[in-house]
N, C-alpha and C positions, 0 to 999 in steps of 0.2 A: 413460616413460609408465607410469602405472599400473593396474591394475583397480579397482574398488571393494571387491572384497577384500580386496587390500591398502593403502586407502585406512582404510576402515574400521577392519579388525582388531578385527570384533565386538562394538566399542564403542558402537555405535550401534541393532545390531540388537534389544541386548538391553531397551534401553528405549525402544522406541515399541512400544506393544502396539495390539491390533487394537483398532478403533473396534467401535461396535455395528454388526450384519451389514446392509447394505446392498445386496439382491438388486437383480439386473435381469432378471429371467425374463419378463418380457412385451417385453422390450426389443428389436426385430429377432429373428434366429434362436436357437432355442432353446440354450444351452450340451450340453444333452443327445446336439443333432444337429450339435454344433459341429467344424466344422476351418475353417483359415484359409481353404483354398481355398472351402468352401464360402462365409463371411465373406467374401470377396474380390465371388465373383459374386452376391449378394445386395446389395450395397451399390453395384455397376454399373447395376443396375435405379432408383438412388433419385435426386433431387435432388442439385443441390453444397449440399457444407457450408460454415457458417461455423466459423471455430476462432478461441479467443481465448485471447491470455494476457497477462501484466503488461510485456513486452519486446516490441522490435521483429520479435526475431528468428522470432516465431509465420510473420510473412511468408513469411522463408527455408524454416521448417520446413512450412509451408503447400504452398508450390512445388514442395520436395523430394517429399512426399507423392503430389502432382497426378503429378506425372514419374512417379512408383514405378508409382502405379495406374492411372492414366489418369483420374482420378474426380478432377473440380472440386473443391477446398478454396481460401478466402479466408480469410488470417491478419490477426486486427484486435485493435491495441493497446490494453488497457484496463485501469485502475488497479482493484486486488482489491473496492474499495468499489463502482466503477460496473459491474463482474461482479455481485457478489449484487445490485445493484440491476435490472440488466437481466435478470437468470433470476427474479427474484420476479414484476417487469413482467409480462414475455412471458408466464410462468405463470397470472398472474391474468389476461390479456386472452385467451388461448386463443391465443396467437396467437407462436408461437417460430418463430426467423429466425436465433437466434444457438444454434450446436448442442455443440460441444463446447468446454469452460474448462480450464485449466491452473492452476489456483486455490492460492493460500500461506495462507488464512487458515482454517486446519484446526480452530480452536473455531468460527467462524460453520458450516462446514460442515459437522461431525457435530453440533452444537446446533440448524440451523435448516435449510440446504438437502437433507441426504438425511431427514432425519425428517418433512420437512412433503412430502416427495415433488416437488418443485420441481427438483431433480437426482436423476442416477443414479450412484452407483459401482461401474463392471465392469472384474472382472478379467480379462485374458485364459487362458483356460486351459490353452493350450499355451505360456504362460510362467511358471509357477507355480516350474517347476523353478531357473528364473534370477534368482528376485525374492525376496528375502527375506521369510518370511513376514511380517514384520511391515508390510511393505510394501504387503499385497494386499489391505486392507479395512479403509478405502478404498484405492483404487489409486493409491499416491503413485508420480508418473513421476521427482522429484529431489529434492535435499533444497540450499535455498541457504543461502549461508553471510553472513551478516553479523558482520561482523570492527572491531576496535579500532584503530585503524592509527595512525600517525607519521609523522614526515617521516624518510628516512633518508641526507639531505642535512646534515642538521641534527644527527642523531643518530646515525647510521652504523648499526651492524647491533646494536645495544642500546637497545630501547624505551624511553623516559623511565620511561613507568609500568609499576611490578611489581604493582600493587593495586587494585581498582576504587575502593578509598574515598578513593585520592589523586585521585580527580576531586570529591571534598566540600572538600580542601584550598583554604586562599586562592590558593595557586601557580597550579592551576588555572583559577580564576573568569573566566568569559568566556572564556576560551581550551580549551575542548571545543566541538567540535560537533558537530553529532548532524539527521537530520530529523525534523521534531515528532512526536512521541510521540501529539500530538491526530490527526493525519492518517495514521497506521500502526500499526493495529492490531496490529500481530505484535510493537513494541515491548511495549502492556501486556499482550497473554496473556505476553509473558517474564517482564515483573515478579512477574505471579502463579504463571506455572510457580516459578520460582526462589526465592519466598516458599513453595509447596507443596510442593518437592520440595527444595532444594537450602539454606535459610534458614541451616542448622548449616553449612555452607560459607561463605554468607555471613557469619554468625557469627564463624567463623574467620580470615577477611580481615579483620576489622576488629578481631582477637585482633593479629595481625600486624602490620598497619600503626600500633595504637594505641598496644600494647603493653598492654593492658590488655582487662576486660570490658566487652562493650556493656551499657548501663544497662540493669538487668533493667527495669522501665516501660515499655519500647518495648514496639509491638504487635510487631512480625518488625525483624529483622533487614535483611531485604531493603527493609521499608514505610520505614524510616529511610532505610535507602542513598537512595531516591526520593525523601523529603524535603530532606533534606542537597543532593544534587545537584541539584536542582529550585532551589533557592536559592541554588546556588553560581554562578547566571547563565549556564547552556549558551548559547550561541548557537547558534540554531533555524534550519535551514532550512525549505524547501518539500519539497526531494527531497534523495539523497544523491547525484547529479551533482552539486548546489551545496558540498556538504561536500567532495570532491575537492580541488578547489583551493585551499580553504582549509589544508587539509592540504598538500598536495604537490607544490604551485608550485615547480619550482628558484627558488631566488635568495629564498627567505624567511627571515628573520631572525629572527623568534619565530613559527614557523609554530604549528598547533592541534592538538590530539590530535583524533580523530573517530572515528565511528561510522556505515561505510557497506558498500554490498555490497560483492564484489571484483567484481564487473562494471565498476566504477569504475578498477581498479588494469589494465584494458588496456592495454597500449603503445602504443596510436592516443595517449592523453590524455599521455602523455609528464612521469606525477607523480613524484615519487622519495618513493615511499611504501612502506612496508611493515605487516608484519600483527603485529600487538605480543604477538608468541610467549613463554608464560611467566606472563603475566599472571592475577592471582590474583580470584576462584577462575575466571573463563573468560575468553578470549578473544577471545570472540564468539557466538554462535545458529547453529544451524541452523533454516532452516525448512521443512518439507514442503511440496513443491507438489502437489497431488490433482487426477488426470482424474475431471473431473465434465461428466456429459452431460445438456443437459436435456430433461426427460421427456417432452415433447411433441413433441420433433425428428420432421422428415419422416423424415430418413433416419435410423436408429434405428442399420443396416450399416453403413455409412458413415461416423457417429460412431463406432462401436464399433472399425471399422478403424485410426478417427485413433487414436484408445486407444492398440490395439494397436504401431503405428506407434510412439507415444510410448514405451512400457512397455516394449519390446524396446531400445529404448537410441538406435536409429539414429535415429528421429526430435527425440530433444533434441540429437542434435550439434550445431547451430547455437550451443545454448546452454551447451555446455562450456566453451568458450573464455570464458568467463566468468567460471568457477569454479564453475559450479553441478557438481552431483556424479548421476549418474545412476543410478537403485535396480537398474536390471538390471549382474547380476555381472558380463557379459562387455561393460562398457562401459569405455573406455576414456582418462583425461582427457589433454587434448594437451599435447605436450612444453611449448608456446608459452603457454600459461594462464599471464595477467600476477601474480598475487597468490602463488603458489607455495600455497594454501590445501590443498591434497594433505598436506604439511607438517605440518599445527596441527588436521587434524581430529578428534584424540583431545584438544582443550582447547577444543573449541566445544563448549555448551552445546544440551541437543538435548529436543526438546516431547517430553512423556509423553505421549500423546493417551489414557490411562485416566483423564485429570481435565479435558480438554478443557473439557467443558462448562462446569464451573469456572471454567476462563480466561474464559468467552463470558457467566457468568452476570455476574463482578465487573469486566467488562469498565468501565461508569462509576463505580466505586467505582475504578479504579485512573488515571482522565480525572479524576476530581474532587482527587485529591490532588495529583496533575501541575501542575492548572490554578491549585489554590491556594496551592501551594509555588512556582511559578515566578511569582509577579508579582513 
């Protein structure tokens, strides 16, 4: 087992800088007058919460919570698109029901729900000491990882692809898959992170694999890589459960390369997959997931407790087993976590949030090339 410090190895810390500051000082009890204990019996006095996040296991961690405190929480499953749309909702009707979100789409959220005041992001501040700062504003509780993977039935413990531009090769065509890119945001803020931050990388993977220069004419680097593959006929799923078995069926014969979480790579689904360590220039993303509360909630304590709950580490255990990785230092991922992603998190690719807004501004400038490159 490891901690996230040595998970990490400061690779990570150093590039996610803080968003713009996102108070919650009218929010329940004053941080001034703050201790847990106090937090604890302010939030006994309020209504049960609801809690939501994009997995099942909100449930579990809902449960877990109700046990800890004695305080009602209800964990309710819900994809990042119908989250902002339900905290816009409730915001403009006056009328919020759903209290505290577990949220991965980090340009819609410092671009649109804490600046329009619609969410809150609060830090706890008797965990400050355990959370990296880059971590505390907004209050990211994990960081998940989506990974390139293989069949390793097929290919044993040496990935087919060393290069992302062998997914633009004919070898390729139709035999990647991936969930649509039109219905997962956190794909094109990647395209645009990796075009803003990382493009001479990409650059370089296609020095590599070409043996040659990318044609100075392109706009980036990275916008090719997207049209190239867009045209190389990915097969598209709905979600990345459906990608799983395409990849990792035992008994596949020209199985597919893919692009899904390692929440996929659990040993309940019984895939012989692995994660395509080495692969030039990444391996995969990470993506922040942000406790955002909305501003209207009855229980303001209560949300704030789930927070904390989450932010301290013990309330995401449900969702380590997964491979998600927890921002508090003293957490810890389990022996049993199916993807080994502990492993390859110094080659996964990780969001700047200093250009966020970026991601969120060319968010259909990066839907329209997708959409015109892939027919």
């Amino acid at each position: 087992m490891k901690n996230l410090n040595q998970i990490l190895c400061g690779a990570i810390v150093a590039t996610i800088a803080a968003s713009p500051s996102v108070g919650a000082a009218e929010l329940g009890i004053s941080d001034d007058n703050y201790s847990l204990e106090a937090l604890i019996e302010a939030a006994k006095k309020e209504p049960p919460i609801i809690v939501v996040d994009a997995t099942g296991k909100i449930k579990t961690m809902a449960a877990n919570f109700t046990k800890l405190y004695g305080i009602k929480a209800t964990g309710v499953k819900l994809g990042g698109q119908k989250q902002e749309l339900i905290l816009k909702r409730e915001a403009a009707a006056g009328n919020v029901t759903h209290d505290v979100f577990n949220m991965s789409n980090l340009p819609s959220i410092t671009s649109q729900i804490l600046p329009t005041g619609v969410g809150t992001s609060w830090m706890p501040p008797d965990l400050t000491d355990t959370t990296p700062e880059a971590y505390q504003n907004p209050a990211i509780t994990s960081l998940n990882p989506w990974v390139w993977a293989y069949n390793t039935e097929v290919y044993g413990d040496k990935c087919p692809v060393s290069n992302i531009w062998q997914l633009t090769d004919p070898e390729w065509s139709g035999r990647v898959s991936i969930p649509d890119p039109l219905l997962r945001n956190e794909t094109m803020f990647w395209f645009n992170q990796l075009e803003t931050h990382n493009d001479d990388a990409m650059r370089e993977a296609y020095r590599e694999h070409f043996g040659k220069d990318l044609p100075a004419d392109v706009q980036s680097a990275t916008n090719e890589w997207v049209k190239r593959f867009a045209k190389n006929g990915p097969n598209v799923t709905r979600k990345d459960s459906e990608v799983g078995p395409i990849i990792g069926t035992p008994g596949l014969k020209d199985p597919h390369f893919g692009f899904l979480s390692t929440s996929i790579f659990r040993k309940k689904y019984g895939y012989a997959m692995g994660i395509c360590g080495g692969m030039k220039p990444f391996a995969g993303q990470l993506t922040p997931r942000v406790a955002v509360i909305a501003s209207g909630t009855d229980s303001p304590n209560a949300a704030k407790l789930f927070v904390h709950f989450m932010m301290r580490g013990e309330g995401m255990e449900p969702q380590l087993i997964d491979g998600k990785i927890a921002t508090n230092v003293n957490t810890s991922m389990p022996a049993d976590e199916g993807s080994g992603v502990a492993n390859y998190v110094d080659q996964l690719h990780v969001t700047d949030s200093t250009t966020t807004d970026q991601d969120f501004s060319k968010l259909q400038d990066w839907q329209d090339l997708w959409t015109i490159y892939s027919r």
